[in-house]
C-alpha positions as CSV (number, residue, x, y, z in Angstrom):
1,X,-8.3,92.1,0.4
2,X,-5.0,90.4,1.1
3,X,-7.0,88.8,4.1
4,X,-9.4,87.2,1.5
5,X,-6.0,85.8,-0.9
6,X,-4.5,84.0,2.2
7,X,-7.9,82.3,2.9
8,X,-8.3,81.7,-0.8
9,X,-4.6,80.0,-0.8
10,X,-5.6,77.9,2.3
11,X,-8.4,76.8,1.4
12,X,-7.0,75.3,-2.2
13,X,-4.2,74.2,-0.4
14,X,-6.3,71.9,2.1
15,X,-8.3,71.0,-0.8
16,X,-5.1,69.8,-2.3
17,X,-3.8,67.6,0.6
18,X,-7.9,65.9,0.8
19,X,-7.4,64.8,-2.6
20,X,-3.8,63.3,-2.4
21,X,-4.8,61.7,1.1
22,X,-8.0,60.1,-1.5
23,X,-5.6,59.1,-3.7
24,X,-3.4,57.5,-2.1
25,X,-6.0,55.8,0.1
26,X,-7.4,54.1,-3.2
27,X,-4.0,52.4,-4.2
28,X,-4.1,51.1,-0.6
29,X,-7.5,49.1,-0.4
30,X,-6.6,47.7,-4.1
31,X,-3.3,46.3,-2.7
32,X,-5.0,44.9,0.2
33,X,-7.5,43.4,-1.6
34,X,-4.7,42.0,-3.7
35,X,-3.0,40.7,-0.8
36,X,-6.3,39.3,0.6
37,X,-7.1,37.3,-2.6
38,X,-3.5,35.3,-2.7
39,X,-3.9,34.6,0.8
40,X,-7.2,33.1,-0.4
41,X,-5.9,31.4,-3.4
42,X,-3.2,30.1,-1.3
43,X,-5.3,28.8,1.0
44,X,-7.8,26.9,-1.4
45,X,-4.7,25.4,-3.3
46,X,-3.6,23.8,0.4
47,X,-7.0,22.5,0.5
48,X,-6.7,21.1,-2.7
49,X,-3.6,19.6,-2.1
50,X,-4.5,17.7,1.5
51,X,-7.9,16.6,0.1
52,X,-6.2,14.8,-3.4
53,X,-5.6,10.9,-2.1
54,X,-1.8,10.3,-2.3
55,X,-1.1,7.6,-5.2
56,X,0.4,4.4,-4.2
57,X,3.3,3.4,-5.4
58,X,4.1,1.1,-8.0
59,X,6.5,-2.1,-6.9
60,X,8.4,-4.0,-10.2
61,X,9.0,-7.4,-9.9
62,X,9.8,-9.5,-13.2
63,X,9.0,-12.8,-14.7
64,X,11.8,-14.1,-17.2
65,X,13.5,-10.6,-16.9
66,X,9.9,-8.9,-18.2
67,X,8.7,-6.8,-15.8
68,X,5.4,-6.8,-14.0
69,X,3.9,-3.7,-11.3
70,X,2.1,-4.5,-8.2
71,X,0.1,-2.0,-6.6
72,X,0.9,-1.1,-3.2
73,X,3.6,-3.2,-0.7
74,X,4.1,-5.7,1.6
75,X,3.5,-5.5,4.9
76,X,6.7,-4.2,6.9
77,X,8.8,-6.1,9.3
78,X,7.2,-5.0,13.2
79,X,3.7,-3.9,11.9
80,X,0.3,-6.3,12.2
81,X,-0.7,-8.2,9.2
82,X,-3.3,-6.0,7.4
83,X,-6.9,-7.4,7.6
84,X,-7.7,-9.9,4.9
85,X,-9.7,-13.1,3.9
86,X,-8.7,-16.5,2.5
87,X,-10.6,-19.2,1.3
88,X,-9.3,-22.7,2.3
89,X,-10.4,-26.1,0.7
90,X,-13.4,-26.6,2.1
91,X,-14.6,-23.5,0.7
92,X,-14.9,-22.0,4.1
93,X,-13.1,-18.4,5.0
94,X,-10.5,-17.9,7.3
95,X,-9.0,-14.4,8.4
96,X,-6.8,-12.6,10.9
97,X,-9.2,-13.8,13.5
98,X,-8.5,-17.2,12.4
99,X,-5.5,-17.2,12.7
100,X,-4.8,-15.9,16.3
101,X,-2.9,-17.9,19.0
102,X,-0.3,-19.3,16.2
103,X,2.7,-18.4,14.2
104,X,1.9,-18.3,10.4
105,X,4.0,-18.4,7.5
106,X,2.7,-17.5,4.3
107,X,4.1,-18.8,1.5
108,X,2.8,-16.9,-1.7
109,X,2.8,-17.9,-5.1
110,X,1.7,-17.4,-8.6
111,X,0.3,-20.8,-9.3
112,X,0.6,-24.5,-7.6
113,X,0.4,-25.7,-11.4
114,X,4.3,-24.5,-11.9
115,X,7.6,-26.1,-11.1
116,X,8.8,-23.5,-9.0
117,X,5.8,-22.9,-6.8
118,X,5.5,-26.9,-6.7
119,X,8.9,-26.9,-5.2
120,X,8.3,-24.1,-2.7
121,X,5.1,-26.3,-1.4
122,X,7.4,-29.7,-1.2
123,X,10.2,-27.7,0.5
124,X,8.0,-25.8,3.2
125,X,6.1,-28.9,3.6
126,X,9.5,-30.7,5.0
127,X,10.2,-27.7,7.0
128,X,6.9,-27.4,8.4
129,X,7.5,-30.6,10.3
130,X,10.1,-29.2,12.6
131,X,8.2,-26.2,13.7
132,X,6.5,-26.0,16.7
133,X,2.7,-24.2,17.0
134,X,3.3,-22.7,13.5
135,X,0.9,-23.0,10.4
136,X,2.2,-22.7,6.9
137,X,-0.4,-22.0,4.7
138,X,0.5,-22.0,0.7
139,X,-1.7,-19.7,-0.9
140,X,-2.2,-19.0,-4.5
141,X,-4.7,-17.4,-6.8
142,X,-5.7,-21.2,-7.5
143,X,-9.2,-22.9,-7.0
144,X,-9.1,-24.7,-3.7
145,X,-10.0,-27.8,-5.7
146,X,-6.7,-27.8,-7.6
147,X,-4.6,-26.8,-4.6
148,X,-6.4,-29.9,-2.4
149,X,-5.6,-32.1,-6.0
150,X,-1.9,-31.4,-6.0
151,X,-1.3,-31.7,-1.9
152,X,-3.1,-35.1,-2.4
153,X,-1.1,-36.3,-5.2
154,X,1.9,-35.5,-3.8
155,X,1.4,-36.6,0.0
156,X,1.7,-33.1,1.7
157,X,0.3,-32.9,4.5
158,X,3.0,-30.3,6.8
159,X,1.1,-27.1,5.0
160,X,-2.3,-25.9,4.4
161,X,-3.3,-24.1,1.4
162,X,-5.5,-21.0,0.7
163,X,-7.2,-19.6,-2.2
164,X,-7.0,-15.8,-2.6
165,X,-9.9,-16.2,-5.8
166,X,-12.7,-14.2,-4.3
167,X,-10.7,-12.1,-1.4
168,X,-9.1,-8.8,-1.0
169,X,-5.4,-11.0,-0.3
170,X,-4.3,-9.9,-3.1
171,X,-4.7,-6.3,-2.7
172,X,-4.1,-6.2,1.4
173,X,-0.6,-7.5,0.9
174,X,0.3,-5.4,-2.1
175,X,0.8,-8.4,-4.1
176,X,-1.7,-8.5,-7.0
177,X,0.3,-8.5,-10.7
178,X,-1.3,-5.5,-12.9
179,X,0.8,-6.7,-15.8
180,X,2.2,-9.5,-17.8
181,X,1.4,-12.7,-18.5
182,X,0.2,-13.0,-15.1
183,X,-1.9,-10.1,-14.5
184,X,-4.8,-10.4,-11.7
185,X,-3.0,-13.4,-10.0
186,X,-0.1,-13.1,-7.3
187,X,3.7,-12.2,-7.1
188,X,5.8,-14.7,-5.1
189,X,6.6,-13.7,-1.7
190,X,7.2,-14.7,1.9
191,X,5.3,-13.6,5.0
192,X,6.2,-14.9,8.6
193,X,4.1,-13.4,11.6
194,X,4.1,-14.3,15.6
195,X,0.9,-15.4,17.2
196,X,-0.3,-12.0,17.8
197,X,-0.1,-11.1,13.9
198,X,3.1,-8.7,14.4
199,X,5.1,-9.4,11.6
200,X,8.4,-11.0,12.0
201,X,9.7,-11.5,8.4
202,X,8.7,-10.7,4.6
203,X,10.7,-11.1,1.4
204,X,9.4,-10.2,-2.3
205,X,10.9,-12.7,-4.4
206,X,11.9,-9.8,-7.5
207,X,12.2,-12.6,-9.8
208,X,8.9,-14.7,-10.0
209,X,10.8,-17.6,-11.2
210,X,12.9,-18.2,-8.5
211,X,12.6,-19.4,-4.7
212,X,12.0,-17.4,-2.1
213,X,15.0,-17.8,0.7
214,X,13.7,-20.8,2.9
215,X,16.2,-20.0,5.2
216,X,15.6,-16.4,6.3
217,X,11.5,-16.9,6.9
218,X,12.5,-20.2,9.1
219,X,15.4,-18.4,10.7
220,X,12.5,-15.3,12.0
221,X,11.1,-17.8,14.1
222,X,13.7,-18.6,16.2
């Protein structure tokens, strides 16, 4: 009889420890599968992340102290000149290829119908004269027709000029307006490369109403 107890007292006791050992096992597989669904979540939020295109930044320029954004930037000083098209008076387009085998300066402007942007194409135009195998092309958002009027009118001959009005210029260079009076044409701005398109110089005029510095794009050059 007492024989028979012990067995009894084992047995329950064994029975016991299998049930604890179940239970605890089940707390176990639910924390893993816990675990295993953050890693997961984790995972598809990285995803998420790298796959969501990086918005450009916004550059302010102004225009009688209002300001005006331009998407995107200029080219930096040591990088090649981002591929783009121009269209020059004869209605003929002219890109990177173009341009190869020469220096370039770009002067950039709103408009060749306002005072300032007048002056910058009478001032490069003197300048232009001293500078050995270097084009300066004045381009604006303008029809090539009033660009070729103005040059004529006013004896320029130093410069070329370039219409940006049906290429991506304005958005390769980072210099389209979004705002203002002047939205959808271009910001005033200087760009000076080598003859292997590397570029030597660029200035953002931050006021649209006043000259870019004549100096410093002539001065890369040397």
């Amino acid at each position: 009889m007492a024989a028979k107890k012990k067995s009894k007292k084992v047995a329950k006791k064994a029975t016991k420890k299998s049930v604890k050992k179940k239970t605890a096992k089940k707390p176990a597989k639910k924390s893993a599968k816990k675990a295993s669904k953050k890693k997961t979540a984790k995972k598809s939020v990285k995803k998420a992340a790298k796959k969501s295109p990086a918005k450009k930044k916004a550059t302010t320029v102004t225009l009688g102290g209002n300001p005006a954004n331009l998407i995107g930037s200029l080219p930096v000083k040591g990088a090649s000149l981002p591929k783009f098209e121009l269209t020059t008076g004869k209605l003929q387009e002219i890109n990177n290829n173009s341009l190869k085998g020469k220096r370039i300066i770009f002067n950039i402007f709103p408009s060749i119908d306002t005072p300032t942007c007048a002056t910058s194409t009478r001032t490069f135009n003197e300048l232009a004269a001293s500078l050995d195998n270097t084009e300066v092309y004045c381009v604006s958002a303008d029809l090539p027709f009033a660009q070729g009027r103005f040059c004529g009118a006013e004896g320029i001959s130093n410069v070329k000029t370039a219409s940006s009005f049906r290429t991506n210029f304005g958005s390769a260079f980072g210099l389209t307006l979004m705002g203002g009076v002047l939205k959808g044409i271009l910001a005033r701005a200087v760009v000076v490369a080598d003859e292997k398109g590397k570029v030597l110089h660029t200035e953002l005029v931050s006021e649209i109403a006043n000259e870019p510095n004549y100096v410093a794009a002539i001065n890369s050059l040397r």
